[in-house]
C-alpha positions as CSV (number, residue, x, y, z in Angstrom):
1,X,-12.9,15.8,86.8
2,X,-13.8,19.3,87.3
3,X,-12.7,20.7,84.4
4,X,-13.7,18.3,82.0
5,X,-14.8,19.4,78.8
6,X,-18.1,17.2,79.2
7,X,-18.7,19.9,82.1
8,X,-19.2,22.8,78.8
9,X,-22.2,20.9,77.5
10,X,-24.4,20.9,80.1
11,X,-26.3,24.0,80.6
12,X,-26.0,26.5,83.9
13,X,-28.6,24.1,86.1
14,X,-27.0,20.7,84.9
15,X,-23.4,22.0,85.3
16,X,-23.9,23.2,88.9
17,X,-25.7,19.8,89.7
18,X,-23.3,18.0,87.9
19,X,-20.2,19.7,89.6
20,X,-21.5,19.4,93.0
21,X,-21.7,15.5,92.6
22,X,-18.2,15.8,91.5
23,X,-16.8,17.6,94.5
24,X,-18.1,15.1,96.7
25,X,-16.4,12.2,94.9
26,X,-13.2,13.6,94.6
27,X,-13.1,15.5,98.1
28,X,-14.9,12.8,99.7
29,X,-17.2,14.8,101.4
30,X,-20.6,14.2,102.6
31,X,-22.4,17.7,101.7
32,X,-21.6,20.5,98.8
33,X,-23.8,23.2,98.2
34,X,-23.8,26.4,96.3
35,X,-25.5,29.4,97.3
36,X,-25.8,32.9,95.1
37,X,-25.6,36.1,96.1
38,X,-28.6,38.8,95.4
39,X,-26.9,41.7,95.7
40,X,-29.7,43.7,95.8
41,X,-30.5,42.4,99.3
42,X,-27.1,41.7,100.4
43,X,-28.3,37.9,101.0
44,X,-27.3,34.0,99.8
45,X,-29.3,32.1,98.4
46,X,-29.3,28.3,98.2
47,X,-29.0,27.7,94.9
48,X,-27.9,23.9,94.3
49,X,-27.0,21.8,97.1
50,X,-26.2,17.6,97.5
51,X,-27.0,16.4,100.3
52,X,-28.6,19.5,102.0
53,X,-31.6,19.8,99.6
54,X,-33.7,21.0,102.4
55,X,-32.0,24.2,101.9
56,X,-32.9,24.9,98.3
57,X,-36.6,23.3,99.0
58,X,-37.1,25.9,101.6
59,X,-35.4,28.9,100.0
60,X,-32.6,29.3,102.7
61,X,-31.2,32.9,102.6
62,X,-28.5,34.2,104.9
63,X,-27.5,37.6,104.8
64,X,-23.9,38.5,104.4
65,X,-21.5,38.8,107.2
66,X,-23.6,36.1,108.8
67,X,-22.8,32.6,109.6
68,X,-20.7,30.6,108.0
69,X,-20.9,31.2,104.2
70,X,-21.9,35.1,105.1
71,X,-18.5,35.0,106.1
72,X,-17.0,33.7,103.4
73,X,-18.8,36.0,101.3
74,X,-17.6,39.0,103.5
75,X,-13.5,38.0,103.4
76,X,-14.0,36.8,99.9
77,X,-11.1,34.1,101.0
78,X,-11.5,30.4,102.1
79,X,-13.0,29.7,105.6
80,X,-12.4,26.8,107.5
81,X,-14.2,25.3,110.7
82,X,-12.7,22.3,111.7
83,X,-15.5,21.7,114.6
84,X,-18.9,22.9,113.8
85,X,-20.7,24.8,116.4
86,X,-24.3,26.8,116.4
87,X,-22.1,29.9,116.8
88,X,-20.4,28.7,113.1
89,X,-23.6,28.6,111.7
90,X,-26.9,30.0,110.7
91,X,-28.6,27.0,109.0
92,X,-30.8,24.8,111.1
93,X,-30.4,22.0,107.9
94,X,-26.7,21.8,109.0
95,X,-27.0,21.5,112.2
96,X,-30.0,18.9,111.6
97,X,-27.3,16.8,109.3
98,X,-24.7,16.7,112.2
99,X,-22.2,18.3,109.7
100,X,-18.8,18.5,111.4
101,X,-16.3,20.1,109.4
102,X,-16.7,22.8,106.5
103,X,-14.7,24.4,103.9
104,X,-16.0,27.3,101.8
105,X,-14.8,29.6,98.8
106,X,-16.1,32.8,97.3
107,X,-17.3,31.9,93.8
108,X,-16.0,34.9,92.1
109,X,-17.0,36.5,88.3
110,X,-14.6,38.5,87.1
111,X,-12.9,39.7,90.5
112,X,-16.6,40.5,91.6
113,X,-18.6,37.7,94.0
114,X,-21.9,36.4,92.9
115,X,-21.7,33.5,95.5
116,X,-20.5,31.0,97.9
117,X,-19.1,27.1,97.6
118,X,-18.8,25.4,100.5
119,X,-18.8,21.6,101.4
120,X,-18.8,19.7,104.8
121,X,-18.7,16.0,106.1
122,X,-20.3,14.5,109.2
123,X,-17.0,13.0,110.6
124,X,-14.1,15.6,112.0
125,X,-12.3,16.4,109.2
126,X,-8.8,18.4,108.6
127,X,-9.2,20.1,105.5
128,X,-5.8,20.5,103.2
129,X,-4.2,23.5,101.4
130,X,-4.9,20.9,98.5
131,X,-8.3,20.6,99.0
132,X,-8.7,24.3,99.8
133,X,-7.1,24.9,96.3
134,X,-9.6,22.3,94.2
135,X,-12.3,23.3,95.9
136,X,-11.7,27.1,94.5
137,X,-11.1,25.5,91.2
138,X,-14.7,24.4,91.5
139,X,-15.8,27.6,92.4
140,X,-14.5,29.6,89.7
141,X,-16.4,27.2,87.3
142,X,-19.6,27.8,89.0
143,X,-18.6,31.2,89.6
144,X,-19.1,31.6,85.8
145,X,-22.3,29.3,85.4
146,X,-24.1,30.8,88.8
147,X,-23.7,34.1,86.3
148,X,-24.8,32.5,83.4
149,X,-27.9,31.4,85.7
150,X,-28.6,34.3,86.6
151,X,-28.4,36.3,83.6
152,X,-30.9,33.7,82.2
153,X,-33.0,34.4,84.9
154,X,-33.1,38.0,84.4
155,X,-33.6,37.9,80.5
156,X,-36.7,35.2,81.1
157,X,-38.1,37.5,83.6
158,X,-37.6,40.7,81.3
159,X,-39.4,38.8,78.5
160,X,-41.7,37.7,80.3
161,X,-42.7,41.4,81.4
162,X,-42.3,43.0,78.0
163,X,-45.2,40.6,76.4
164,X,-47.3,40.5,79.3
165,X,-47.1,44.4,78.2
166,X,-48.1,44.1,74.6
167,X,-51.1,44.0,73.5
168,X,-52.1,39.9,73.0
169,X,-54.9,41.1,70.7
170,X,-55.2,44.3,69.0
171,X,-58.7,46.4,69.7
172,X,-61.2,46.2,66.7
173,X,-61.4,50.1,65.4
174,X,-64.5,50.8,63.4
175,X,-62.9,51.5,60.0
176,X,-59.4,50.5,60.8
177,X,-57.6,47.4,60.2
178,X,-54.5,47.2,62.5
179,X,-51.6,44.3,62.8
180,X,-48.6,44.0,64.9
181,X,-45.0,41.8,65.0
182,X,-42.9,41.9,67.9
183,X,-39.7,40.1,67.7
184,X,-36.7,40.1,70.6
185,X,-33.7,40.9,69.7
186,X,-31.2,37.4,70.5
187,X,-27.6,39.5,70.6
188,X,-28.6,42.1,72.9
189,X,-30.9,40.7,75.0
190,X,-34.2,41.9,76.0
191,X,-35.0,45.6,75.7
192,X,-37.6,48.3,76.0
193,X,-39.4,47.8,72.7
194,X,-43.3,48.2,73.0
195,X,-46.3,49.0,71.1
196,X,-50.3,50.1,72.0
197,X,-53.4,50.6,70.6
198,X,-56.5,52.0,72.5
199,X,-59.6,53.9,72.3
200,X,-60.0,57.0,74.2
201,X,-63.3,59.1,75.3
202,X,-62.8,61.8,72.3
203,X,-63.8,58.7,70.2
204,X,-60.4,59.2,68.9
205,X,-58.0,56.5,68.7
206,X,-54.8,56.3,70.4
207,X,-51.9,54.5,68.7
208,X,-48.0,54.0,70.4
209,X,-44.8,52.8,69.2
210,X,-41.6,53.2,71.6
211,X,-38.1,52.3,72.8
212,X,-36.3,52.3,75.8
213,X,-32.6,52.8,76.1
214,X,-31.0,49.7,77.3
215,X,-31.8,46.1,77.8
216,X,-32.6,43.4,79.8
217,X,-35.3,43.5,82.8
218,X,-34.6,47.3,83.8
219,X,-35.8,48.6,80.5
220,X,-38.5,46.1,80.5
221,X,-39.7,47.8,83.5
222,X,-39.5,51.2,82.6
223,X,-41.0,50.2,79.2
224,X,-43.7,49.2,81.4
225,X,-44.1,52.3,83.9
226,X,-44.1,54.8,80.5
227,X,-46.4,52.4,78.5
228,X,-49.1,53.0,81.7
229,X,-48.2,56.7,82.3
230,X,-48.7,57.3,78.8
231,X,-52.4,55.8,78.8
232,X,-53.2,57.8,81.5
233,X,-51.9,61.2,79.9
234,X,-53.5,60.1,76.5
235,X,-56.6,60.5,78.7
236,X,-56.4,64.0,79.9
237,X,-55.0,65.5,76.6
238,X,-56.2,65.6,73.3
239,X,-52.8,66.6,71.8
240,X,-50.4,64.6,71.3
241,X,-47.1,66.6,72.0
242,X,-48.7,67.6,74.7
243,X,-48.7,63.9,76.4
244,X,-45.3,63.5,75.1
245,X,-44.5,66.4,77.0
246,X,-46.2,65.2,80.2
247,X,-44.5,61.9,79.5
248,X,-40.7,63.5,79.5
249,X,-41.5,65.5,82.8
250,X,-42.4,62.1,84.1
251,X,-39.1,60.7,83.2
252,X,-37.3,63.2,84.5
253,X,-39.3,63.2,87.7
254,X,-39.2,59.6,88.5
255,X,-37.3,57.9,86.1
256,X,-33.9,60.2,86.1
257,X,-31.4,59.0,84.2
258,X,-33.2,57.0,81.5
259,X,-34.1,57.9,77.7
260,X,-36.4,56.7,75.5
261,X,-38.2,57.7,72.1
262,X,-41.8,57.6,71.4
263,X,-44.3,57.9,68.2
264,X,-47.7,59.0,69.4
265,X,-50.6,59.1,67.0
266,X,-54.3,59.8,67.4
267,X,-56.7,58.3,64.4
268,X,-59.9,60.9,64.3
269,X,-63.1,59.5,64.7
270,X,-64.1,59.6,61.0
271,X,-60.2,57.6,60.3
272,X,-59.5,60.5,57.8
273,X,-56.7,62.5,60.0
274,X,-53.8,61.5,62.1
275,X,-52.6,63.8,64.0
276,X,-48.5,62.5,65.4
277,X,-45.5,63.5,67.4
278,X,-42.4,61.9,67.4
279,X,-40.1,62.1,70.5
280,X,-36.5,61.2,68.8
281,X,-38.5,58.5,67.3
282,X,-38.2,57.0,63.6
283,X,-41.1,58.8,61.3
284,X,-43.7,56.3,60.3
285,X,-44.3,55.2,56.9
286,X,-47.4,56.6,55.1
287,X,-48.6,54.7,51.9
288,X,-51.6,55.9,49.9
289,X,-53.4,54.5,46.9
290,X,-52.2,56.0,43.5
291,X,-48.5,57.1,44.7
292,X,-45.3,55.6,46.0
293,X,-44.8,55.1,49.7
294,X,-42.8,57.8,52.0
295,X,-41.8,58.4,54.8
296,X,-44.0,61.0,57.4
297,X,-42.6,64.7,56.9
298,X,-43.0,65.7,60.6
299,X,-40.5,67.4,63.1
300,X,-38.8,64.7,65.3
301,X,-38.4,66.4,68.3
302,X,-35.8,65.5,71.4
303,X,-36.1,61.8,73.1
304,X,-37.9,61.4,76.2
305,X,-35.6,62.2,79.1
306,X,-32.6,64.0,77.5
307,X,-31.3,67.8,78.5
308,X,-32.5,69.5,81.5
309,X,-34.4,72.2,79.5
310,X,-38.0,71.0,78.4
311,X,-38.1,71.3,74.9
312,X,-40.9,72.2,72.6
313,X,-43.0,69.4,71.2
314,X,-44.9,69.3,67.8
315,X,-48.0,67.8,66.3
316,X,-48.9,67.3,62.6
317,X,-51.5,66.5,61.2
318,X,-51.4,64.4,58.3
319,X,-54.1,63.5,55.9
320,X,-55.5,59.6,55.8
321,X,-57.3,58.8,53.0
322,X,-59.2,55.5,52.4
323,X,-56.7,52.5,51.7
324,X,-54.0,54.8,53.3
325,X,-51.8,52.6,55.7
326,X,-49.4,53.8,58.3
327,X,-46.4,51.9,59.7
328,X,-44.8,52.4,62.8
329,X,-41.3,50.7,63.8
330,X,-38.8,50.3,66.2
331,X,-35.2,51.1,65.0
332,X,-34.2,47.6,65.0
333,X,-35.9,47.0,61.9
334,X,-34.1,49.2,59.8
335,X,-30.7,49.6,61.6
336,X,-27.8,47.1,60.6
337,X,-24.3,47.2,62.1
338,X,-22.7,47.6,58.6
339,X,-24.4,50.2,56.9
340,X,-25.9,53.6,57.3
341,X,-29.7,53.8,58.8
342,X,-30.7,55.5,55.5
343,X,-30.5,52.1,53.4
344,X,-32.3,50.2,56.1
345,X,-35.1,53.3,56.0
346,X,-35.2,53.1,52.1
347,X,-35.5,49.0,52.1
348,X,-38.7,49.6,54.5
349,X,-40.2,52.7,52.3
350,X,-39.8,50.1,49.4
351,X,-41.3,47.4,50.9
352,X,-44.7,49.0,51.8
353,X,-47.6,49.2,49.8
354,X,-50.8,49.2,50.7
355,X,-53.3,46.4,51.2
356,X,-54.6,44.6,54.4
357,X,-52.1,45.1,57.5
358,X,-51.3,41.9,58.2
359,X,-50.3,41.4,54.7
360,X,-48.4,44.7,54.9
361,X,-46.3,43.5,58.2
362,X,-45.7,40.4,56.7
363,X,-44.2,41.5,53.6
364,X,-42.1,43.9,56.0
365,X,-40.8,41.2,57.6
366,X,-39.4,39.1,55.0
367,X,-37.6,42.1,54.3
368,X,-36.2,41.2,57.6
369,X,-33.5,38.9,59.1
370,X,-36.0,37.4,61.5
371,X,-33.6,34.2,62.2
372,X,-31.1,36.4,64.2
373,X,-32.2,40.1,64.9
374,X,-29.5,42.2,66.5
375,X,-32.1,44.7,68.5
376,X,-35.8,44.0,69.0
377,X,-38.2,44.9,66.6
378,X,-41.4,46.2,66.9
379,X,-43.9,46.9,63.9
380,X,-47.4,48.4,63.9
381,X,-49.6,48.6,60.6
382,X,-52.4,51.2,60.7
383,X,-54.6,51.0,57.8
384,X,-58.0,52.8,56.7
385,X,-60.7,50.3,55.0
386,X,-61.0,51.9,51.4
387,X,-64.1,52.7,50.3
388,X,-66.5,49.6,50.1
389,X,-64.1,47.2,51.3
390,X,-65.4,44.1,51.8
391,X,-64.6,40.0,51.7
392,X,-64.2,39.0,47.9
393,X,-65.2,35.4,48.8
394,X,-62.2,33.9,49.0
395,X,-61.6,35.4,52.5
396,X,-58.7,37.5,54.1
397,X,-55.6,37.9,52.4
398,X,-52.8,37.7,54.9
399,X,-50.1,36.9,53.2
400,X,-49.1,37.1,49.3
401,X,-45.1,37.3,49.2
402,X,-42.8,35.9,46.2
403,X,-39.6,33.4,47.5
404,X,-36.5,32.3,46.0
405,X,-34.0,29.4,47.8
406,X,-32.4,31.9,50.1
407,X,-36.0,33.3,51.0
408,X,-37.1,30.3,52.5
409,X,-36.8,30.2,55.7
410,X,-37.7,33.9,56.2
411,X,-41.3,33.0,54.5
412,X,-41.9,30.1,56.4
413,X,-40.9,32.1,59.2
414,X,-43.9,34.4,58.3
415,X,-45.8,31.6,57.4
416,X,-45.8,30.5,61.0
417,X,-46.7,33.2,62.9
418,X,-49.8,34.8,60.2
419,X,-51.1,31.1,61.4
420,X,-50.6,31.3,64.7
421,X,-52.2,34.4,65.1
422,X,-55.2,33.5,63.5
423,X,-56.2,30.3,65.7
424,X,-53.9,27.1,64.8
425,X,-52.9,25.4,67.7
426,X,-49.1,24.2,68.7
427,X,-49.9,20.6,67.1
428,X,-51.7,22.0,63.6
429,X,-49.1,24.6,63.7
430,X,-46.3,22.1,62.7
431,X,-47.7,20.0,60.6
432,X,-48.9,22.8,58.8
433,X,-45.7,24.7,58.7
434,X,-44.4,21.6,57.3
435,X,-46.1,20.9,54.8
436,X,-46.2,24.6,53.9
437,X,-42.3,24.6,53.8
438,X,-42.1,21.2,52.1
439,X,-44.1,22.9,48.7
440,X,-41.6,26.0,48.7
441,X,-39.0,23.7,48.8
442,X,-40.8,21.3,45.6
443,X,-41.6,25.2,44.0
444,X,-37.8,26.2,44.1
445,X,-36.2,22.9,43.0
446,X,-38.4,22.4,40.2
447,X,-40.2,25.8,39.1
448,X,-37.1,27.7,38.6
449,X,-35.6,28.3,41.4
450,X,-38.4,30.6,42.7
451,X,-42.2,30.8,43.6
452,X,-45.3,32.3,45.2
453,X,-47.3,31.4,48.1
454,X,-50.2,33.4,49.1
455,X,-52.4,32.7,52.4
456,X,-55.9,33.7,52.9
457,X,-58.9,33.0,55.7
458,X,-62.3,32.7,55.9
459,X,-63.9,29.5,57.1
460,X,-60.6,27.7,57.0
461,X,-56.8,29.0,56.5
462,X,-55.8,28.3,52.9
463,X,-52.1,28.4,51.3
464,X,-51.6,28.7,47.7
465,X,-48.4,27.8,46.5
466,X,-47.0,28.1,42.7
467,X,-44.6,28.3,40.6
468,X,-43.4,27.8,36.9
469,X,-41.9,24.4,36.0
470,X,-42.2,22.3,33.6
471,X,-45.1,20.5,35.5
472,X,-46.2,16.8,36.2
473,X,-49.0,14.2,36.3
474,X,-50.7,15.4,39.6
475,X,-53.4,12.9,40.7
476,X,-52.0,10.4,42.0
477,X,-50.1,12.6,44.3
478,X,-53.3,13.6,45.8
479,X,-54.2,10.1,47.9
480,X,-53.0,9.5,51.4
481,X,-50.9,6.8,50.4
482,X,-49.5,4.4,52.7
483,X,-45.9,4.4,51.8
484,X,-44.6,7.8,50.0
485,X,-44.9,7.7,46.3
486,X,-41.6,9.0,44.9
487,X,-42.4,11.9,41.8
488,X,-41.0,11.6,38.3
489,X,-38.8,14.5,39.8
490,X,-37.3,12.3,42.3
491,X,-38.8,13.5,45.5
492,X,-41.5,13.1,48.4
493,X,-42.4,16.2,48.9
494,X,-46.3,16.4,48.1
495,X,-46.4,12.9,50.0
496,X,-45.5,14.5,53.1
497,X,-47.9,17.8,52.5
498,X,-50.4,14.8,52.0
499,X,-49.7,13.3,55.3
500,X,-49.6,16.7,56.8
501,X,-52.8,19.0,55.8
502,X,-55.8,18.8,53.7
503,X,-55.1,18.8,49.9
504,X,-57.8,21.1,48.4
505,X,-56.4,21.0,44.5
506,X,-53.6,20.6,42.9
507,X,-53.0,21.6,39.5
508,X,-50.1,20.9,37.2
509,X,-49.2,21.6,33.3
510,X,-46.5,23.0,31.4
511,X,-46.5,26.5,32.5
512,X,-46.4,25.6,36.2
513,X,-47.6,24.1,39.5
514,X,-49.9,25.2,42.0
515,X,-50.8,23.8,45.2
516,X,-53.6,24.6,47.4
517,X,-53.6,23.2,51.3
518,X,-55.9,24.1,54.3
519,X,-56.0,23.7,57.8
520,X,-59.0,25.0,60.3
521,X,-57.9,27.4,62.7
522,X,-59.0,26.1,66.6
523,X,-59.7,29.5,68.0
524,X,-61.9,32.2,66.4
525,X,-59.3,34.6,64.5
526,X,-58.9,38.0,65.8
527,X,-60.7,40.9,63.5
């Protein structure tokens, strides 16, 4: 019973739940519970209990060495007390229960304990070598799930902290259009990615991109502690290798031991210089009207936190003309496990070119396996407004990006968080998603094998999808219908996007389809 396979389906909460009620069916047993160990404060923790919920409700904690289970925990071998006394235990709830007779086991994780397992009944009770030897059986299965737990824990927390650190909107900068993409990485965990934008007294502009060594909630917080110190430096200094240089002294002050890199830019007031130092970090990107896209020439001095002799730190300045855009990335972008970093840098350098910065991170990121990153990524577009930039009437451009079948997913991917970000709510979102991913699908089957979509905003978020097939009788694909209307092509596709978002036009001949949908965003898009 407890090691059924059933047992691997259930997730860490569920299994331990599920186990417990098992123990006391086979062992005949009144009470099981689990407790965990936070090592930290050298404590147990109720964690999951059957009949002694009390415990959990309240957040019972016993230190180890104490009590019953503390001594369990201490041996690390099976304890038995045949007669329970108040000098067995430390809980009240036991006591309360009239337990009798107990029988614990370390829960163990690789020879290391991350708990206790213990159950009791309310009648005197001899406890065999047998049940001694299931009961540890039990254990070593929620042994490995009390880790799981935990680990889950630790990477919601660390999440958690990393975006409550990054920006949720970006500052509007007179003369600057700025967009960002964050995205965690799901192999490693979470890590010490970050990104910042903010205005400082000079009237320049402050602009961060970083990593911290590492993953999981650590880095988190010491992504946090530098993101803060770093502010505060930017303050005091109108250099920036000179705040990277206060920024290493820090770590090595107060945060021994750990490394990290760092970009720092500062935007002049005017937007026509940007003066940067890199601290073991990536160089930017830097793409100009009139000539191909490159990467920053600028000395990239040592990380943040490395050697015990405090380097010398750089600044360039580099020159930012109107339409100029400048993108800032994390090394998880560009690194891949089976090649060298230089083809990942020159598939980035390739993929930028200049235009609105959402549209420019967007098109970066469908460069991008999105679905299953193996290290965060973090991606800041810094662009100057060319020279009587304005709305051409048909609103924002936020996305305009070319798809083929295997492309897909990564564009709907980017379809879905452009409309997020600019106001449509959970419900909208999937509908509209939907429908949106329904016409790439009609565009690849039937135009070829490829298409186009392109999404704009102004009073309402529009997306434009074409492609170039042969082409059909369009109107009476554009009534709500109440039962889908199959296509000569044999599908239901604009049906659905019917049912799903507002059909604005739809036109169809020989040289192609396009399809134009809209949805109004809830909330007021960001600048």
């Amino acid at each position: 019973m407890i090691t059924d396979a059933a047992l691997s389906r259930l997730d860490a909460s569920g299994l331990l739940d599920e186990l417990l009620d098992r123990l006391r069916e086979l062992l005949v047993v009144d009470t099981a519970a689990i407790l965990v160990l936070d090592a930290h404060a050298r404590q147990l923790v109720a964690a999951a209990a059957k009949g002694l919920e009390e415990e959990v409700w309240e957040g019972f904690r016993v230190g180890v060495g104490d009590g019953f289970a503390g001594r369990v925990a201490q041996t690390k071998q099976p304890v038995v007390v045949a007669d329970v006394t108040s000098a067995d235990v430390v809980s009240q709830v036991l006591l309360n229960k009239g337990i009798r007779s107990l029988l614990g086991v370390p829960m163990l994780a690789g020879g290391v304990l991350v708990g206790v397992l213990h159950v009791g009944t309310l009648a005197p009770r001899r406890f065999t070598d047998d049940d001694v030897y299931l009961l540890q059986l039990a254990a070593d299965r929620a042994g490995m799930a009390a880790q799981v737990r935990s680990r889950g824990l630790e990477q919601a927390a660390a999440l958690a902290l990393q975006r409550s650190l990054l920006p949720p909107q970006l500052p509007r900068v007179p003369g600057v259009d700025l967009a960002a993409r964050y995205v965690p990485g799901h192999d490693l965990g979470i890590g010490g990615d970050w990104y910042d934008v903010f205005p400082l007294p000079s009237g320049w502009t402050g602009v961060v991109i970083g990593d911290v060594s590492g993953h999981g909630l650590r880095s988190a917080v010491i992504m946090g502690r530098l993101r803060s110190a770093l502010r505060s430096y930017a303050l005091i200094c109108d250099d920036p290798a000179e705040t990277l240089d206060m920024l290493d002294r820090k770590i090595h002050h107060f945060e021994a031991g750990n490394l990290a890199t760092a970009l720092y830019a500062m935007v002049s007031p005017d937007c026509a210089t940007v003066r940067l130092s890199l601290a073991g970090h990536l160089p930017p990107v830097l793409a100009a009207a009139g000539r191909e896209a490159e990467l920053v020439s600028a000395p990239v001095d040592p990380p943040l936190g490395i050697g015990s002799v405090r380097p010398v730190r750089h600044s360039t300045d580099i020159a930012f003309p109107p339409g100029a855009a400048l993108v800032c990335y994390t090394d998880g972008l560009v690194e891949r496990r089976d090649e060298v970093i230089d083809v990942g840098l020159a598939r980035l350098v390739a993929a930028v070119r200049t235009g609105p910065a959402e549209e420019i991170c967007g098109r970066i990121m469908l460069t991008t396996d999105v679905a299953r990153p193996t290290d965060d990524i973090a991606l800041l577009a810094v662009r100057r407004a060319p020279d009587g930039d304005g709305d051409d009437g048909g609103g924002r451009q936020l996305l305009d990006a070319g798809f083929t079948a295997d492309a897909v997913g990564a564009v709907r991917h980017e379809v879905e968080a452009v409309s997020r970000r600019h106001g449509l709510d959970a419900e909208a979102l999937d509908d509209w998603v939907t429908a949106v991913n329904e016409l790439m699908v009609n565009a690849v089957r039937h135009g070829g094998g490829a298409g186009h979509v392109t999404l704009r905003l102004a009073d309402r978020l529009t997306c434009r999808v074409r492609d170039r097939g042969a082409g059909f009788a369009a109107a009476p694909y554009l009534d709500r219908a109440t039962r889908p209307v199959v296509s000569p092509t044999g599908g239901m596709g604009l049906w659905i996007v019917r049912q799903m978002a507002e059909v604005v036009s739809l036109d169809s001949d020989a040289d192609g389809t396009t399809v134009v949908i809209a949805a109004r965003p809830g909330a007021a898009p960001p600048a």
